[in-house]
Structure formats: structure tokens, C-alpha cells
DSSP file (Angstrom, degrees, kcal/mol; ACC not computed):
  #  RESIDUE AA STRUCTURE BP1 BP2  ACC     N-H-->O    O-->H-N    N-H-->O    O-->H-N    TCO  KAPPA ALPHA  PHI   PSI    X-CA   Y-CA   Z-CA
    1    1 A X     >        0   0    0      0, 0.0     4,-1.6     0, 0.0     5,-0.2   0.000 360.0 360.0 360.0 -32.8  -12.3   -7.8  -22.2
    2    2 A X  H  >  +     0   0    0      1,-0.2     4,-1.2     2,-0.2     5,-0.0   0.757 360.0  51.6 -47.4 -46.7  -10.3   -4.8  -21.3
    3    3 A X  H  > S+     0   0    0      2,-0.2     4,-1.5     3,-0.1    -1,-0.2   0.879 105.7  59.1 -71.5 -55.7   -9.4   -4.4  -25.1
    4    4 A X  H >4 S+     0   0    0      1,-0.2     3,-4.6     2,-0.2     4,-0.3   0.925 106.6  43.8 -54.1 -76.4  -13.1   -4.6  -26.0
    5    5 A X  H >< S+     0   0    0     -4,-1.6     3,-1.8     1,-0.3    -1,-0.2   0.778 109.1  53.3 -37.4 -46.5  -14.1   -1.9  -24.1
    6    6 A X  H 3< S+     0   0    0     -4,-1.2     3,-0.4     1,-0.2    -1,-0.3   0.819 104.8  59.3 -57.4 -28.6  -11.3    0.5  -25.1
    7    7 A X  T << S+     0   0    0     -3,-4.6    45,-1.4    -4,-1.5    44,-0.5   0.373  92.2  69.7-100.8   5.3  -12.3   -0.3  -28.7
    8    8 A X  S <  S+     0   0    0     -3,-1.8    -1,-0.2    -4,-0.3     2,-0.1  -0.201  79.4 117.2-103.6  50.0  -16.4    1.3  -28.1
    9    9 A X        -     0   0    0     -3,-0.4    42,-0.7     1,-0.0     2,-0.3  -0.372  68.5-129.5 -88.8-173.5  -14.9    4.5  -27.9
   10   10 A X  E     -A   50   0A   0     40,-0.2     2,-0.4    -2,-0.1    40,-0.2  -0.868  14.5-141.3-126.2 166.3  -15.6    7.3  -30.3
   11   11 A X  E     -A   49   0A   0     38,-2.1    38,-3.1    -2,-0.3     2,-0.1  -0.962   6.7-141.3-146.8 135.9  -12.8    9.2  -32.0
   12   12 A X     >  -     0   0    0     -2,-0.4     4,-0.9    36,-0.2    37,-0.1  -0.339  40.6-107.9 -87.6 172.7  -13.0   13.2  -32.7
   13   13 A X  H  > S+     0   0    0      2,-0.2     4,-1.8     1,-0.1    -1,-0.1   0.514 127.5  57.6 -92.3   5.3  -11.4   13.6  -36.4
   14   14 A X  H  > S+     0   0    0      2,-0.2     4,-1.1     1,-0.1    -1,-0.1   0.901 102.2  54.6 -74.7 -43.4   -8.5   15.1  -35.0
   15   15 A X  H >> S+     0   0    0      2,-0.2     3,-1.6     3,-0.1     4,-0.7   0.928 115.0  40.2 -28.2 -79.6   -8.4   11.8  -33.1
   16   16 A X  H >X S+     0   0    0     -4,-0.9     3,-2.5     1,-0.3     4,-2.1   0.922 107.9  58.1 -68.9 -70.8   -8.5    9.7  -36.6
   17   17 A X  H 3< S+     0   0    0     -4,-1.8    -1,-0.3     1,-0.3     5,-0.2   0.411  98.1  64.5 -77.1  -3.5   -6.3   11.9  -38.3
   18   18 A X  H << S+     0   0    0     -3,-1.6    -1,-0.3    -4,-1.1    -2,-0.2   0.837 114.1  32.4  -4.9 -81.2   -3.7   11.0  -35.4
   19   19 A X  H << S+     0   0    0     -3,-2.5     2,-0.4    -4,-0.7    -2,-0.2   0.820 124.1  48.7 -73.2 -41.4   -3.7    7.5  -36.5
   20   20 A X     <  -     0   0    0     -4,-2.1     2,-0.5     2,-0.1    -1,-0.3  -0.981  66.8-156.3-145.6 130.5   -4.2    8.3  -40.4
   21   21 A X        +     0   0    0     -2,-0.4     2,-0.3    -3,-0.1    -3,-0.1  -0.782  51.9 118.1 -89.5 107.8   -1.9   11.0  -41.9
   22   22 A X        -     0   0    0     -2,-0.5     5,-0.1    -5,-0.2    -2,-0.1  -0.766  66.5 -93.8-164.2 140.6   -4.3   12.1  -45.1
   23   23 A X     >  -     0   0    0     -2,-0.3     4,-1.3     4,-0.1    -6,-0.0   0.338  34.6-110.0 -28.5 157.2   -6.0   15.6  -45.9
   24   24 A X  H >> S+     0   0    0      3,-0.1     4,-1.1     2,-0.1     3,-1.0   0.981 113.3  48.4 -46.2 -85.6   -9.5   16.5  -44.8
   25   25 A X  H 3> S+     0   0    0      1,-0.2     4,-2.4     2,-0.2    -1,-0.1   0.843 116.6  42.7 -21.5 -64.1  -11.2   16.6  -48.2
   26   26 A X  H 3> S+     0   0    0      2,-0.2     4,-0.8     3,-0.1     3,-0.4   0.959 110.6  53.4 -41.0 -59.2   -9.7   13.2  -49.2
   27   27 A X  H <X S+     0   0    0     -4,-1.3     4,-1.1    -3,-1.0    -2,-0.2   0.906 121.5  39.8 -74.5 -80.7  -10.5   11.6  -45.2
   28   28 A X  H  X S+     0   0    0     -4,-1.1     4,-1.0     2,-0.2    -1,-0.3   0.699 113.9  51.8 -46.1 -37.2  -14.8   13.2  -46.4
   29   29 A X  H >< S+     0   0    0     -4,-2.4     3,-2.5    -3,-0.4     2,-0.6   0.734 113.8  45.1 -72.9-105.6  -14.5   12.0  -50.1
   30   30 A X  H 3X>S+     0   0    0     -4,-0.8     5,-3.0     1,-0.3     4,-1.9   0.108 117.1  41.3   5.1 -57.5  -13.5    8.4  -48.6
   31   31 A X  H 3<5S+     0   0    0     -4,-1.1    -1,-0.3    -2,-0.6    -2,-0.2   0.540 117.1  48.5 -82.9 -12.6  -16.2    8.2  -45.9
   32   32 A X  T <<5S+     0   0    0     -3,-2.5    -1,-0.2    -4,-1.0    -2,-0.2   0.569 119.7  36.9-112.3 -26.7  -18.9    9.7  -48.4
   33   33 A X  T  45S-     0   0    0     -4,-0.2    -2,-0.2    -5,-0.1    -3,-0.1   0.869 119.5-116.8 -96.9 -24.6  -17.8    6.9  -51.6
   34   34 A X  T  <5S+     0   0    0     -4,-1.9    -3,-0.2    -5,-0.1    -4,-0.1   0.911  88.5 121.3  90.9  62.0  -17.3    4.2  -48.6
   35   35 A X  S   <S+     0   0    0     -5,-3.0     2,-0.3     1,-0.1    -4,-0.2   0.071  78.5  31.3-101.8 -16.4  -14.1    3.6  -48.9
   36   36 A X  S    S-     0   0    0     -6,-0.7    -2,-0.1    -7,-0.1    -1,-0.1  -0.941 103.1 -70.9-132.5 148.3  -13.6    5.0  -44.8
   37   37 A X        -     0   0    0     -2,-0.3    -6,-0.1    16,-0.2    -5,-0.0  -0.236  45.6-104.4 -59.0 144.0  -16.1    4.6  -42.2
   38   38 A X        -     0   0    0      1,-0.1    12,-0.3    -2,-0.1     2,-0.2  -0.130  37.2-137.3 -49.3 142.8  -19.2    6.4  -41.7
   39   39 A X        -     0   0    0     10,-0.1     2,-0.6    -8,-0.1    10,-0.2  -0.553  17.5-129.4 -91.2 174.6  -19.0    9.0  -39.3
   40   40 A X  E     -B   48   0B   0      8,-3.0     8,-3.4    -2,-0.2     2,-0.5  -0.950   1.0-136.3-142.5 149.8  -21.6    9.7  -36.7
   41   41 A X  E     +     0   0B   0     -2,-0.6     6,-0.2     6,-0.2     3,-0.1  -0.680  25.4 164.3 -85.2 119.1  -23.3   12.1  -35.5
   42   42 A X  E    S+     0   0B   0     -2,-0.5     2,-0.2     4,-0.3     5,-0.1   0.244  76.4   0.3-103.9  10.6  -24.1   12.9  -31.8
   43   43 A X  E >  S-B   46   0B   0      3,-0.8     3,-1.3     1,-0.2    -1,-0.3  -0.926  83.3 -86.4 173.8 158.1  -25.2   16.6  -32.3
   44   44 A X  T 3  S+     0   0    0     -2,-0.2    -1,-0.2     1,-0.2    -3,-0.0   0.540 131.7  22.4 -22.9 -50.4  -25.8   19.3  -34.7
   45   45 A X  T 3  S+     0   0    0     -3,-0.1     2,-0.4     2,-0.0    -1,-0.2  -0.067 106.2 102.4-130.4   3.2  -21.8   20.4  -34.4
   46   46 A X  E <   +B   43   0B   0     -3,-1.3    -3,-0.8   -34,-0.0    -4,-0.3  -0.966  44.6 176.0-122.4 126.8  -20.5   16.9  -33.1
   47   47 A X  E     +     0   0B   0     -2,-0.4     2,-0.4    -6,-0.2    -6,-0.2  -0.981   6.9 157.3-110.2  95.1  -18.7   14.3  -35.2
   48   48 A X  E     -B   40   0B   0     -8,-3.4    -8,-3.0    -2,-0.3     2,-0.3  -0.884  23.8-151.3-142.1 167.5  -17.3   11.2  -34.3
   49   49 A X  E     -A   11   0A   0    -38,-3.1   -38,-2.1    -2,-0.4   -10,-0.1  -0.952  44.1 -90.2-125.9 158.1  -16.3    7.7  -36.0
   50   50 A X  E  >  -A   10   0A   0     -2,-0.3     4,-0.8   -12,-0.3   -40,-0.2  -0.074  28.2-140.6 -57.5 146.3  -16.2    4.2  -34.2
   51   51 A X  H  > S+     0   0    0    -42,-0.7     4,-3.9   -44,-0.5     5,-0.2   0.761 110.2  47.1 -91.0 -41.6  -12.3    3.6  -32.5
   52   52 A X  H  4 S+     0   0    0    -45,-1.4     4,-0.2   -43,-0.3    -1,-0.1   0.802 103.9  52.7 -60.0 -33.5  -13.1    0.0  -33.8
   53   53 A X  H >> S+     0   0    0      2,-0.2     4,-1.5     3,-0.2     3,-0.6   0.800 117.0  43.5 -72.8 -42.1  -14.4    0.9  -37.3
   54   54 A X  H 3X S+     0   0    0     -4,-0.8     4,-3.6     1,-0.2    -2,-0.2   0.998 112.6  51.2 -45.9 -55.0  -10.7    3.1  -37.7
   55   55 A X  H 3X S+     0   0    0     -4,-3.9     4,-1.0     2,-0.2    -1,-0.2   0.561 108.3  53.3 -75.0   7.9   -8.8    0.3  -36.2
   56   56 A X  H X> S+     0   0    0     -3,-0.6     3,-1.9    -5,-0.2     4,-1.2   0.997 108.6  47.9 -54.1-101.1  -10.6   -1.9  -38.8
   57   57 A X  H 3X S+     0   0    0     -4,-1.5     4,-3.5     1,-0.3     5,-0.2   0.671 108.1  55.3 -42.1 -48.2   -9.5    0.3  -41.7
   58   58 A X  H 3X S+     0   0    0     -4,-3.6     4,-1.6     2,-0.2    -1,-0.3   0.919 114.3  39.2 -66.4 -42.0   -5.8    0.4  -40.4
   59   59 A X  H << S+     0   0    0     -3,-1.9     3,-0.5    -4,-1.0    -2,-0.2   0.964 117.0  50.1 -69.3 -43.5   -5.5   -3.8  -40.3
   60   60 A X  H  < S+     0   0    0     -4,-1.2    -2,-0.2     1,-0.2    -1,-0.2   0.913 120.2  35.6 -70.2 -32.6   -7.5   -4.0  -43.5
   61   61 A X  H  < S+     0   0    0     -4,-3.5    -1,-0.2     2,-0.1    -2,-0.2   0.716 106.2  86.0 -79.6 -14.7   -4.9   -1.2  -45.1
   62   62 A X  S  < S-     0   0    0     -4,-1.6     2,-0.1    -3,-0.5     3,-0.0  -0.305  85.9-100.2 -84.2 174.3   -1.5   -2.5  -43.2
   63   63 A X        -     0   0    0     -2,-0.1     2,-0.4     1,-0.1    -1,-0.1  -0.449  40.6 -93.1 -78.5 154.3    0.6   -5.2  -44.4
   64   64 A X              0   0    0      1,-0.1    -1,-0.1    -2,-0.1    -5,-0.0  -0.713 360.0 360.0 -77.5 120.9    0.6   -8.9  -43.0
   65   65 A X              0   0    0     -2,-0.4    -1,-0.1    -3,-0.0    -2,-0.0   0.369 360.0 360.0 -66.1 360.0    3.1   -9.1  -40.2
């Protein structure tokens, strides 16, 4: 349950880009054809994507252990 909760956090894109090494521009083209998750917005100047919708993307792009 511990795990759940750690995974409804929200991730700044400095956050994401942390986890996945790839340009801006690319990281907006992605989330804009759907190919990355939507971000969301919590304010005018605030940007944040799901920690669960990243860690998502990371299993769905890593290799099967």
C-alpha cells in the first residue's frame, strides 16, 4: 500500500527528465502525438505529469527482465 501511495505523486519535468534522458522539444512532441503522457495542469505556470503514468512509460519502453 506504501508503494501505491508513493506512485499518486506528481512529477515537475525536471522530475521526468531525471528518469528519461531526452530533449525538451522531443519530451512536448511525444506528449502532444501521445506517444508520452499527458501532462497536467495545476495553474497557469504549473506543469506536472502522473509519477505512475511515467513509471508506466518506463516498463512499457524497458526490456523484460
Amino acid at each position: 500500500m506504501n508503494q501505491d501511495i508513493q506512485h499518486n505523486r506528481f512529477l515537475r519535468l525536471n522530475q521526468v527528465f531525471e528518469l528519461i534522458p531526452i530533449s525538451k522539444s522531443s519530451w512536448w512532441a511525444g506528449c502532444k502525438s501521445g506517444r508520452y503522457p499527458k501532462p497536467v495542469k495545476l495553474g497557469p505556470r504549473t506543469t506536472v505529469w502522473r509519477e505512475a503514468d511515467i513509471i508506466a512509460l518506463l516498463e512499457k519502453f524497458s526490456p523484460p527482465a
